[in-house]
C-alpha positions as CSV (number, residue, x, y, z in Angstrom):
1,X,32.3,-32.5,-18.0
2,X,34.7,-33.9,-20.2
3,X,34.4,-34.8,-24.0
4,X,35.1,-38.2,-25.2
5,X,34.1,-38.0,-29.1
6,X,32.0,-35.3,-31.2
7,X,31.1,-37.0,-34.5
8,X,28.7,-35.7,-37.2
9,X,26.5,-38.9,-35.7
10,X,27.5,-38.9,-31.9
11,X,28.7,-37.6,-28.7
12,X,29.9,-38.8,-25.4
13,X,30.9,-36.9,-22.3
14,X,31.4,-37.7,-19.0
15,X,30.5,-36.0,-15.6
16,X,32.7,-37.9,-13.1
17,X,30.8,-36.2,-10.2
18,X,27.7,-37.7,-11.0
19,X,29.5,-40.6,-12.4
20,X,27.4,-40.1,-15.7
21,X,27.9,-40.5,-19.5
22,X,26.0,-38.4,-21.3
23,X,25.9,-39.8,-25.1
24,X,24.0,-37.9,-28.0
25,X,22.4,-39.7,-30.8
26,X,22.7,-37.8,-34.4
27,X,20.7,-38.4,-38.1
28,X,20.8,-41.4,-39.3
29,X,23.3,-44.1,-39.4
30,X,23.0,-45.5,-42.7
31,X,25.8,-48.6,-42.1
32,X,28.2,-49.5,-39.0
33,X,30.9,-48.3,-41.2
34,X,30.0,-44.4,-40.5
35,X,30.2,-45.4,-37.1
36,X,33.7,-47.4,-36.9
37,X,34.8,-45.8,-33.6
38,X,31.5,-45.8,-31.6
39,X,32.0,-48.8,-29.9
40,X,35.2,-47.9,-28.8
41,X,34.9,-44.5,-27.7
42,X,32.3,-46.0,-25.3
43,X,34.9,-48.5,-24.0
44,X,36.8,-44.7,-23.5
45,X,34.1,-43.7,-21.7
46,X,33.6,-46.3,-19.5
47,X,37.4,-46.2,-18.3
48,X,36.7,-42.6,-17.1
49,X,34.2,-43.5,-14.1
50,X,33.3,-46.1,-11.6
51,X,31.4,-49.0,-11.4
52,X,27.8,-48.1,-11.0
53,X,27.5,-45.1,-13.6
54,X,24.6,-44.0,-15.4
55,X,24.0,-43.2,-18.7
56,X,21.5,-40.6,-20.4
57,X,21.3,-40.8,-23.9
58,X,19.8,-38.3,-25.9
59,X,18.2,-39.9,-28.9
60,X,15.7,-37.0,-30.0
61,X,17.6,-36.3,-33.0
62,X,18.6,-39.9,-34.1
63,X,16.6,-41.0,-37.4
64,X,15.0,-44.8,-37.2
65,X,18.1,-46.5,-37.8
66,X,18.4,-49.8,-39.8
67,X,18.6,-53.5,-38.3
68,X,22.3,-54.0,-39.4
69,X,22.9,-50.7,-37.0
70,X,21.2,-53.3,-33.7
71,X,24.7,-55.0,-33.3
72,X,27.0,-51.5,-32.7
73,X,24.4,-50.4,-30.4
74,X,24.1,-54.1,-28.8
75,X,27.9,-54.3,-28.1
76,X,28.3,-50.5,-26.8
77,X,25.5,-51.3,-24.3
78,X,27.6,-54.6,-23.5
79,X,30.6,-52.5,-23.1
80,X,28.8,-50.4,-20.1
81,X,27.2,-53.4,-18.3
82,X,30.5,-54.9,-18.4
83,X,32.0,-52.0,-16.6
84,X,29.2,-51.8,-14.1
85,X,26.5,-49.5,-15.2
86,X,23.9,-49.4,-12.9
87,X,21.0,-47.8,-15.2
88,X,20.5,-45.7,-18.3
89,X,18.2,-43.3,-19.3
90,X,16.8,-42.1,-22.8
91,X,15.3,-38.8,-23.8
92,X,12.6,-39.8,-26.6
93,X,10.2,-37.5,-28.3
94,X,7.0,-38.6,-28.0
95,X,5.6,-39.1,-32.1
96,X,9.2,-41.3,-32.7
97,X,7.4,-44.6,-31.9
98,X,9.9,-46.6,-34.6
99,X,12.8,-45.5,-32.6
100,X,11.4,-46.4,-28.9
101,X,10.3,-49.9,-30.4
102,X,13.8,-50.4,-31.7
103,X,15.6,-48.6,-28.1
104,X,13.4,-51.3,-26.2
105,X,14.7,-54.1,-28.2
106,X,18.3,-53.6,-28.0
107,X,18.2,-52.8,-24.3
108,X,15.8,-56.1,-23.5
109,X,18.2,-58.0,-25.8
110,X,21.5,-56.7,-23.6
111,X,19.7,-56.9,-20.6
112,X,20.3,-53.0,-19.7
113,X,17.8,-51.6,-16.8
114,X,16.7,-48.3,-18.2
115,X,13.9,-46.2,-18.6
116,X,12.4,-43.3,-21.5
117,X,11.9,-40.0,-20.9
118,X,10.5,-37.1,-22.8
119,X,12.4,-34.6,-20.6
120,X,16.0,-34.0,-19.7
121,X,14.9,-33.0,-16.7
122,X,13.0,-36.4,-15.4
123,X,15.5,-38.4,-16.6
124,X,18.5,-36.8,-14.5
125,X,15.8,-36.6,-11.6
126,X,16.0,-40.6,-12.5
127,X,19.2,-41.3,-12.7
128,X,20.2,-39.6,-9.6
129,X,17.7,-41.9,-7.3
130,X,19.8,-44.6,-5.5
131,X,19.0,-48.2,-7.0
């Protein structure tokens, strides 16, 4: 596993084995400017393995973030279709029904094939299935 970025409201890491990147969702982002590097570091991630990666995000500690927040998440999902990513999957508590309504709208907006879990487990069980 090698680390990409560790921020106070993210992390990404990649597993070139599994051809994975593993991305981590922290507190709340109040404005895309506490964020200005996000997009990019994805873009950094994306160079690191091959054409139909995965993702699994881990959004169980990310606070309901607000709409001007939509675009950086919009363009960083963008940035991994564009390099070939073949699925993604998001670990979601159950109760955090704001979050999974606003998940499911910026992956239907990019287009992004993925599915929600509520265990790390299930969703590398997921991930690993061939297409």
């Amino acid at each position: 596993m090698k680390t990409i970025a560790k921020t106070a409201y993210y992390s990404i890491a990649v597993d070139k084995t599994k051809n994975r990147i593993y991305l981590t969702i922290l507190g709340f982002w109040k404005s895309p400017e506490i964020v200005p590097a996000y997009v990019e570091d994805m873009k950094k991630a994306c160079q690191e393995i091959s054409p139909g990666f995965t993702v699994l995000a881990d959004v169980t500690r990310m606070i309901t973030l607000p709409p001007e927040i939509a675009a950086v998440h919009e363009s960083a999902q963008q940035v991994t279709l564009a390099a070939g990513l073949r699925k993604s999957a998001e670990i979601l508590p159950k109760e955090k029904a704001l979050e999974k309504m606003a998940l499911t709208k910026w992956s239907t907006k990019t287009g992004m094939v993925k599915n929600m879990f509520h265990a790390i487990a299930d969703a590398e069980a997921w991930l690993d299935e061939t297409p």
